[in-house]
C-alpha positions as CSV (number, residue, x, y, z in Angstrom):
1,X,5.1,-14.8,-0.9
2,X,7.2,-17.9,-2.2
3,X,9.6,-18.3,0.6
4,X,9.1,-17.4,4.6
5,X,6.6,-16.4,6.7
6,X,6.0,-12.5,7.4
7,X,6.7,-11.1,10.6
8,X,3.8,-9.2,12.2
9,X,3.6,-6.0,14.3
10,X,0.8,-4.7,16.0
11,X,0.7,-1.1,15.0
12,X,-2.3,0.4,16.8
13,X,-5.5,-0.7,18.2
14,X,-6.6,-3.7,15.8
15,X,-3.9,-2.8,13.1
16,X,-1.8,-5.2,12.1
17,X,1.2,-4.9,9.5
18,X,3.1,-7.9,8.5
19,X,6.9,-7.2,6.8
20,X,9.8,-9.2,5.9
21,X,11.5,-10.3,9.1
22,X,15.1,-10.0,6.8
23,X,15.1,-7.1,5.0
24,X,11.8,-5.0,6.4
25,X,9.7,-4.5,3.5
26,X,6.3,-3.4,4.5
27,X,4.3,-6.4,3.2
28,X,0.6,-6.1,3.9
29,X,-1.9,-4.0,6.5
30,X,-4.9,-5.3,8.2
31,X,-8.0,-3.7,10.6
32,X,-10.3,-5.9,11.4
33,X,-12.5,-2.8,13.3
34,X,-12.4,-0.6,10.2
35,X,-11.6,-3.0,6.9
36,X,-13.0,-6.0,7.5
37,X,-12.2,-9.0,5.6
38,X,-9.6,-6.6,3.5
39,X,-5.7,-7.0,3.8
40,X,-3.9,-4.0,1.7
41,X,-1.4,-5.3,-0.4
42,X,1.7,-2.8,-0.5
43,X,1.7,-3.3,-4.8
44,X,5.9,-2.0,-4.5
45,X,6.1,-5.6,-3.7
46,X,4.3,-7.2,-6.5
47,X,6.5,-8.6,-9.9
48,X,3.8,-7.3,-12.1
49,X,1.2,-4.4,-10.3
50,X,-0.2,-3.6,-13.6
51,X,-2.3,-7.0,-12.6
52,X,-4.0,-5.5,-10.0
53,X,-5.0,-2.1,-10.8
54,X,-6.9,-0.2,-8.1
55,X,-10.4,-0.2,-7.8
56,X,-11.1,2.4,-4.8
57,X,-9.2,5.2,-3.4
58,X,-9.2,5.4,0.8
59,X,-8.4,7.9,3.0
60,X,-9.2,10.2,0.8
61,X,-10.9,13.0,3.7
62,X,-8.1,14.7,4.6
63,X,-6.3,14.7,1.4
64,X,-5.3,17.8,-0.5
65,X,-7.7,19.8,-2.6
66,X,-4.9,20.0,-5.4
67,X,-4.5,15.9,-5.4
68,X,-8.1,15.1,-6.9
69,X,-6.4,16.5,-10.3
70,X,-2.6,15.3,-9.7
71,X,-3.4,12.6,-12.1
72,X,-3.7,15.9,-14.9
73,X,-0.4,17.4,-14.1
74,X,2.4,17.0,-17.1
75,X,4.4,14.0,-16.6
76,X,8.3,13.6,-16.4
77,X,9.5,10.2,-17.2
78,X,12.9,10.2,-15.7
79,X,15.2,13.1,-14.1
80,X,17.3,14.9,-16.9
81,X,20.3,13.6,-16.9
């Protein structure tokens, strides 16, 4: 943040999400009740993600069989033009 103070919504239960009260950008998530002491950083809104690369994946029980190897699929940089 360099300017501002995030809104915050309660979402559900304990969740809280905090945003941009001008232009709505989801900023960062809390749960106390099932991520303590974590905040989730949405990394869209970072100048330079490659600074904080991931070091878990969550959520991950419902996910789709065919995502564990997405990461192997050939990779398109942009559309064709």
């Amino acid at each position: 943040m360099t300017k501002g103070v995030p809104k915050v919504f309660k979402s559900s239960g304990a969740t809280l999400r905090s945003f941009c009260g001008d232009c709505g950008t989801g900023l960062f998530y809390r749960n106390a009740e099932i991520l303590p002491g974590i905040v989730e950083v949405q990394l869209a809104t970072l100048d330079d993600a490659e600074v904080l690369p991931p070091t878990s994946q969550i959520e991950v029980a419902e996910r789709l069989g065919w995502m564990k190897r997405a990461h192997e699929l050939p990779e398109i940089q942009r559309f064709p033009e």
